[in-house]
C-alpha positions in Angstrom: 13.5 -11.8 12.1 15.5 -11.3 9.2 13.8 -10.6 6.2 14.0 -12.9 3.0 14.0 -11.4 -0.9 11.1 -12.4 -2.8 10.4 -12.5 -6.9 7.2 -13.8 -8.6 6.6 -13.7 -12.1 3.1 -12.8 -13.2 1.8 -12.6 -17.3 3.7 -9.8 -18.0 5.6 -8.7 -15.1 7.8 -9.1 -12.1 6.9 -8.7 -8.4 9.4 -8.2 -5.8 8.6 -8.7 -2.2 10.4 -9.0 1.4 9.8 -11.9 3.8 9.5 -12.5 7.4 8.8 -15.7 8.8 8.2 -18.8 7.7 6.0 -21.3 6.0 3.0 -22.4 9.0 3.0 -19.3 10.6 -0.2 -16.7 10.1 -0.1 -15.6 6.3 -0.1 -12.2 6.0 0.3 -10.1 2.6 1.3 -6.3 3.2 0.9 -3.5 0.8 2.4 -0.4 0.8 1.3 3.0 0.3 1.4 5.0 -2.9 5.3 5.7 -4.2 6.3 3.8 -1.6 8.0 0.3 -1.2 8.1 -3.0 0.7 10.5 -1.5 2.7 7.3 0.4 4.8 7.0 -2.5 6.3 10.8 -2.9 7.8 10.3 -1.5 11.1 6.8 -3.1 11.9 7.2 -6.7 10.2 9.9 -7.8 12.7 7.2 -6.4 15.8 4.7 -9.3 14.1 6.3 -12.9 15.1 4.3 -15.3 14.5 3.5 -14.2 11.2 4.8 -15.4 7.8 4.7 -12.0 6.6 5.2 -11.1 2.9 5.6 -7.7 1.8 5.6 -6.6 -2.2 6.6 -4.0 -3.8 3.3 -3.3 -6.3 3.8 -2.9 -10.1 6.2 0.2 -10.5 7.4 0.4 -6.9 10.5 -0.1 -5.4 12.4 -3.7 -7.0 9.5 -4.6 -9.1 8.8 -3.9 -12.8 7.1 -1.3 -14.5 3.9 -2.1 -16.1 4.1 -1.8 -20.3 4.2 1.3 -21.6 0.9 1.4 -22.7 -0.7 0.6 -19.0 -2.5 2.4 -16.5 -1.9 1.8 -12.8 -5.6 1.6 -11.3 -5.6 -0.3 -8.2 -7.8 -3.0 -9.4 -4.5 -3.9 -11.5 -3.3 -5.2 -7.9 -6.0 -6.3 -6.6 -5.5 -9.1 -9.3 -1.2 -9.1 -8.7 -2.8 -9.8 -5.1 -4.9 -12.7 -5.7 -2.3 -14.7 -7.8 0.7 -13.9 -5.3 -1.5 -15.5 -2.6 -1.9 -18.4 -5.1 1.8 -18.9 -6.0 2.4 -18.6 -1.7 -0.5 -21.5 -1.4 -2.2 -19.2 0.9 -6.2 -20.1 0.2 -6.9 -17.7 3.2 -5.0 -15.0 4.4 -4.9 -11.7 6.3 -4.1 -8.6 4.3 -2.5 -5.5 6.2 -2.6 -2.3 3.9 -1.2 1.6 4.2 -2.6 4.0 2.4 -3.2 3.2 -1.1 -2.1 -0.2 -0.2 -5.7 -0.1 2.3 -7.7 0.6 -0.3 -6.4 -2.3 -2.5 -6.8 -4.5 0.7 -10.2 -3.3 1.0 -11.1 -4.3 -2.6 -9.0 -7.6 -2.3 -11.3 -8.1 1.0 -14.8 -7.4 -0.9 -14.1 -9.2 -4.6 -12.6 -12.5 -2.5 -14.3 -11.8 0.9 -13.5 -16.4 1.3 -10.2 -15.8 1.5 -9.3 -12.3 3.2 -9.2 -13.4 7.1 -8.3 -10.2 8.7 -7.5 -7.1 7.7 -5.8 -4.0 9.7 -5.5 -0.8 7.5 -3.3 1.9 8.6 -4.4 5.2 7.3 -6.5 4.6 4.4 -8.8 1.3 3.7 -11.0 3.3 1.1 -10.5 4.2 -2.6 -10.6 7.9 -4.1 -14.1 7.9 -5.2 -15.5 9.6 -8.2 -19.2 10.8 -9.3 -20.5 9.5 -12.5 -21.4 12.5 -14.3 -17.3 13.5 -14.0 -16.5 10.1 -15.7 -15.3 11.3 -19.2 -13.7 14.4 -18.0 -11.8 12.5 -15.8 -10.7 9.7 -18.2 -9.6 12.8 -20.9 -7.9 14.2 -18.3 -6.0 10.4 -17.0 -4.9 9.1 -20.6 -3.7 13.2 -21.4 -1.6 13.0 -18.1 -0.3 9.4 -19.1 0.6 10.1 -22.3 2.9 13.3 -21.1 4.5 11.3 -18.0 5.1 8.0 -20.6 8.6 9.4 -21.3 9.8 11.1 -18.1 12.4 9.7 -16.5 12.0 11.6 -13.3 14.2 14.7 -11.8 18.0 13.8 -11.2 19.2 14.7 -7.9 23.0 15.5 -7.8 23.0 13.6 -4.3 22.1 11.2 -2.3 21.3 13.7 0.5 19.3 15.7 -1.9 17.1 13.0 -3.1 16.1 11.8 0.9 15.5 15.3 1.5 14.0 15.8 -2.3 11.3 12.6 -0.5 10.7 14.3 3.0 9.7 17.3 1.7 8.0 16.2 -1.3 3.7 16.0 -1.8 3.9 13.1 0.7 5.9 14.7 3.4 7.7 11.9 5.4 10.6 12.2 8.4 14.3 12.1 7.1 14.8 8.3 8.5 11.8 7.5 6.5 13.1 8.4 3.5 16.0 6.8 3.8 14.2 3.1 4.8 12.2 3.8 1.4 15.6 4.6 -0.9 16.7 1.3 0.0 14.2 -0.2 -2.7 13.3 2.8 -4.9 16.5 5.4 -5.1 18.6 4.4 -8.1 22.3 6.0 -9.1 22.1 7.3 -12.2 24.1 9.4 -15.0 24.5 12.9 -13.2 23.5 11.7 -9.6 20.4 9.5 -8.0 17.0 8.9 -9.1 13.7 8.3 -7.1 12.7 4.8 -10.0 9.0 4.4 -9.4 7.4 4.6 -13.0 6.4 8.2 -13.2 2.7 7.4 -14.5 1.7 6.7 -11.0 1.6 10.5 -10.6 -1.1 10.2 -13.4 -5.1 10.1 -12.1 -6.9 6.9 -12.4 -9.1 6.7 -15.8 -12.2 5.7 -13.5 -12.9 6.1 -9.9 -15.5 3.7 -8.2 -18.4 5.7 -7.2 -19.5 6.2 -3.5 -22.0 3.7 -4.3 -19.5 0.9 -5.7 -17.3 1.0 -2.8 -19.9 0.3 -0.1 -21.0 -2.6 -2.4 -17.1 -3.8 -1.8 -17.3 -3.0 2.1 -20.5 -4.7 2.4 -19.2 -8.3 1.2 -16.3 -8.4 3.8 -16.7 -11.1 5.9 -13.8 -10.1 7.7 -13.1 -8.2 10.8 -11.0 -5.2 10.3 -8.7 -2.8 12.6 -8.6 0.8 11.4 -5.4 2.8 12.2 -5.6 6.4 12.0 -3.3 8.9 12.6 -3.8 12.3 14.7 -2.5 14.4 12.1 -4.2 11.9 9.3 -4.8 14.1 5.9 -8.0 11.9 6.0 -8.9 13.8 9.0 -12.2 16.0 9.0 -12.8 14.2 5.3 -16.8 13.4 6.0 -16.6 11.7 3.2 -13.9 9.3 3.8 -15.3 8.9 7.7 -18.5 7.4 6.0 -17.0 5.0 4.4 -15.3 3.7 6.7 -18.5 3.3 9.1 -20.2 1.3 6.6 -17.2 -1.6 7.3 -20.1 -3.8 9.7 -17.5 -5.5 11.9 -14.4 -2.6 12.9 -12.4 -1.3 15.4 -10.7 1.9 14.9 -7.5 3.0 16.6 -6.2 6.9 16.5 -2.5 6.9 17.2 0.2 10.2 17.5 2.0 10.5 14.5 1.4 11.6 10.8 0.3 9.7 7.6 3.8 7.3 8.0 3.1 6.9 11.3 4.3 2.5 11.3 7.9 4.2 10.6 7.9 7.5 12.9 7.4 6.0 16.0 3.9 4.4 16.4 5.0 0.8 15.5 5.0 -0.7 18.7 1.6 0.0 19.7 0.4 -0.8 16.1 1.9 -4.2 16.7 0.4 -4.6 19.7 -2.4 -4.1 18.8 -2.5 -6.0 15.6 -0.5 -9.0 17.6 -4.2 -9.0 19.8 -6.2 -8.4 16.3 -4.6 -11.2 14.8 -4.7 -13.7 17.5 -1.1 -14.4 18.0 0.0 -14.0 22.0 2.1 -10.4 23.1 5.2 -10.7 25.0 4.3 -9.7 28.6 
């Protein structure tokens, strides 16, 4: 399975997005994790035949465009890019697979359109970063100061290509060497002086307003759908009780606990995630 480049224009912006399968297979959008790319997907979308499989790179990842200037990147912003990329596709129901940040964006595509989410499989996330109310205008201070310093900033300027992979795996996200190098396919850019990790650098800033506790189990609680929970043994989301509740208010789920770290569908863990989400899905495993 040989993947397929993808671009959608939205009001305002540009989508790119990788494509496995074809048109009458099981629609299935994929969303990556934050300051990652489409290319998360690479080693696990060719494990998933049967699926028409679409992958995207969200607003200020990997090929697609930045958001203006003046934006914000909260992750109801792509809920919405979600919604109208399954419109452009034709897809009136579909089944969403999400990774980190991209699980908690399937999580709220899942509750605000729980007709046409089918399935969804999260892999180490499925919940937003929630907030308490009485922290909300320190928090959006805090969010539009850290935009408006990070507007401008190009982002540091490695003076290799070796430097930047290694710049990735040992950066906040810590990720294996060959995982680094499948995400600087879509995101690492030559530039004047060396190479350039391009995500838009106000991703690093905070959201302007979390969803309270309370506002995401009013999202869980309209899923219709059933849902397979990946976690990771060395998750970061491990021990969180917060994060553990919220993920037992999801009525209908199954959760799996695989070896690996937080990029676990690219260090090793694939096979058995496909398995597994093969069975989820409904599509037959090779014997």
């Amino acid at each position: 399975m040989n993947p397929e480049e993808r671009e959608f224009s939205l009001p305002g912006i540009k989508l790119a997005a990788r494509e496995w399968g074809a048109s009458g297979q099981l629609p299935v959008l994929a969303i990556h994790g934050w300051l990652d790319n489409a290319g998360s997907f690479d080693l696990l979308a060719p494990l998933l035949g049967g699926c028409h499989l679409l992958a995207l790179d969200c607003a200020g990842h990997g090929k697609s465009s930045h958001r203006s200037p003046d934006a914000s990147y909260n992750i109801w912003q792509d809920v919405g890019d979600i919604v109208e990329v399954a419109d452009q596709m034709g897809w009136s129901r579909f089944s969403v697979i999400g990774h980190s940040r991209g699980g908690a964006i399937a999580t709220l595509v899942a509750g605000a359109f729980p007709a046409r989410v089918a399935r969804l499989v999260l892999l180490e996330g499925g919940v937003p970063i929630v907030g308490e109310a009485q922290d909300a205008p320190e928090n959006l201070a805090s969010a539009l100061t850290e935009r408006h310093a990070l507007r401008n900033r190009t982002g540091r300027v490695y003076t290799s290509r070796e430097a930047a992979l290694r710049g990735r795996a040992e950066g906040f996200s810590s990720v294996a060497h060959s995982t680094a190098e499948v995400l600087a396919r879509r995101s690492l850019r030559r530039v004047e002086g060396g190479f350039r990790w391009d995500s838009d650098r106000k991703l690093k800033a905070r959201s302007e307003f979390r969803l309270t506790e309370e506002q995401v189990d009013a999202f869980i609680a309209r899923i219709r759908s059933p849902v397979l929970a990946f976690l990771a043994e060395r998750s970061p989301f491990a021990n969180l009780p917060r994060f553990d509740r919220l993920l037992s208010v999801f009525r209908d789920i199954e959760r799996v606990t695989l070896p690996g770290g937080h990029h676990f569908h690219l260090e090793g863990a694939e096979t058995e995630i496909a398995r597994r989400t093969r069975a989820f899905l409904g599509l037959a495993n090779d014997a």
